[in-house]
C-alpha positions in Angstrom: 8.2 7.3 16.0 11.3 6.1 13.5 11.8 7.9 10.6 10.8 5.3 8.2 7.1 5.2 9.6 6.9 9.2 9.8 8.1 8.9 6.4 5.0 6.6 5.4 2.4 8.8 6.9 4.0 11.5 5.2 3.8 10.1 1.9 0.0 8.7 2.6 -1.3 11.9 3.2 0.5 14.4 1.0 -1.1 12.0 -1.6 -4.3 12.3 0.2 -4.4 15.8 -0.1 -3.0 16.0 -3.9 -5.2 13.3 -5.3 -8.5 13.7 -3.1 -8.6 16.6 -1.0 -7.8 19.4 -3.2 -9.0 18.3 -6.2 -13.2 17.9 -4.3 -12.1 21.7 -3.1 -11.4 22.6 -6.5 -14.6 21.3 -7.9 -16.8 22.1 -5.6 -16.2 25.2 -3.6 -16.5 28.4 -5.9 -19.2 30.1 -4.8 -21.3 31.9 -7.9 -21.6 35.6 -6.3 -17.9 35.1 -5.1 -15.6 33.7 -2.8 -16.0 30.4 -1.5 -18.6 27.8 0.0 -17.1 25.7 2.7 -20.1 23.8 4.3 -20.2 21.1 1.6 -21.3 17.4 1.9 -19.4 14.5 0.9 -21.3 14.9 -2.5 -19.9 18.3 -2.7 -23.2 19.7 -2.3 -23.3 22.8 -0.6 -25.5 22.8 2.5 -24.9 26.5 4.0 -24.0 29.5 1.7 -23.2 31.4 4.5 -19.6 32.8 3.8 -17.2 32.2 6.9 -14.7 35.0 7.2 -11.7 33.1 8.6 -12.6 30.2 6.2 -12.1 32.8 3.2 -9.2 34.0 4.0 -7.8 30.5 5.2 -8.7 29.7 1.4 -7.4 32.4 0.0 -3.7 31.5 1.7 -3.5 28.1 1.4 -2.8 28.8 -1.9 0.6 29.3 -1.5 1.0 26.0 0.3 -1.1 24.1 -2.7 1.7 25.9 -5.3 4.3 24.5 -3.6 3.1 20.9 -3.5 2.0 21.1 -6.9 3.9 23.4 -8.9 2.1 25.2 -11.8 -1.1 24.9 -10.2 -3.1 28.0 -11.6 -4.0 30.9 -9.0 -7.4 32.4 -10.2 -9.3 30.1 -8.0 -7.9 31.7 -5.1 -7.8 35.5 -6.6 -11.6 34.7 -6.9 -11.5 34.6 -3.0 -9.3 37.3 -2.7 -11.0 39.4 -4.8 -14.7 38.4 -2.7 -12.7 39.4 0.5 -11.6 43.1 -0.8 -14.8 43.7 -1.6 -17.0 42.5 1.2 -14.5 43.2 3.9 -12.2 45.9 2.5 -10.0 48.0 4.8 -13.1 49.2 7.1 -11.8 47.4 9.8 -15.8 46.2 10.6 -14.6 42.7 10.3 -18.1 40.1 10.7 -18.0 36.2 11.2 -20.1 35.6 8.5 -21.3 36.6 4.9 -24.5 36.0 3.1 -24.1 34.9 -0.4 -24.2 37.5 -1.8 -21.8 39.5 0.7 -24.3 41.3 2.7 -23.9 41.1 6.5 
């Protein structure tokens, strides 16, 4: 692939992700009793409340890659994850696929 066509796709999807992606993520996904709901529909409807561990934390980190493609992009969504994962998960070491809502196994 030449460097002007990578270049392209590059620029198609980093705006993707800034104007479209992200900003249905943003809208949709806080969860009420903390963390995050990740089974949404296009409509940003949530169809499972079931909270995914790996998906949590995958939230929680990609943070730092959403700061540095938009900078000043305000953290508390993601400390709202964070903060769901300390609780629910904590330094027990009992690590569980899956969360009710409410954080209960």
């Amino acid at each position: 692939m030449n460097k002007e066509l990578f270049a392209s796709y590059a620029q198609k999807y980093q705006q993707a992700l800034l104007d479209n992606v992200i900003p249905f993520w943003m809208q949709h996904s806080r969860a009420e009793k903390g963390g995050f709901n990740t089974c949404l529909s296009s409509d940003g409807s949530v169809y499972d409340q079931d909270k995914f561990i790996w998906l949590q934390a995958r939230r929680v980190d990609f943070r730092d890659v959403i700061n540095r493609l938009e900078k000043g992009v305000n953290g508390w969504r993601c400390l709202h994850g964070a903060q769901f994962l300390e609780k629910y998960v904590g330094t027990t070491m009992e690590i569980v696929f899956s969360l009710a809502p409410d954080g209960k196994h």
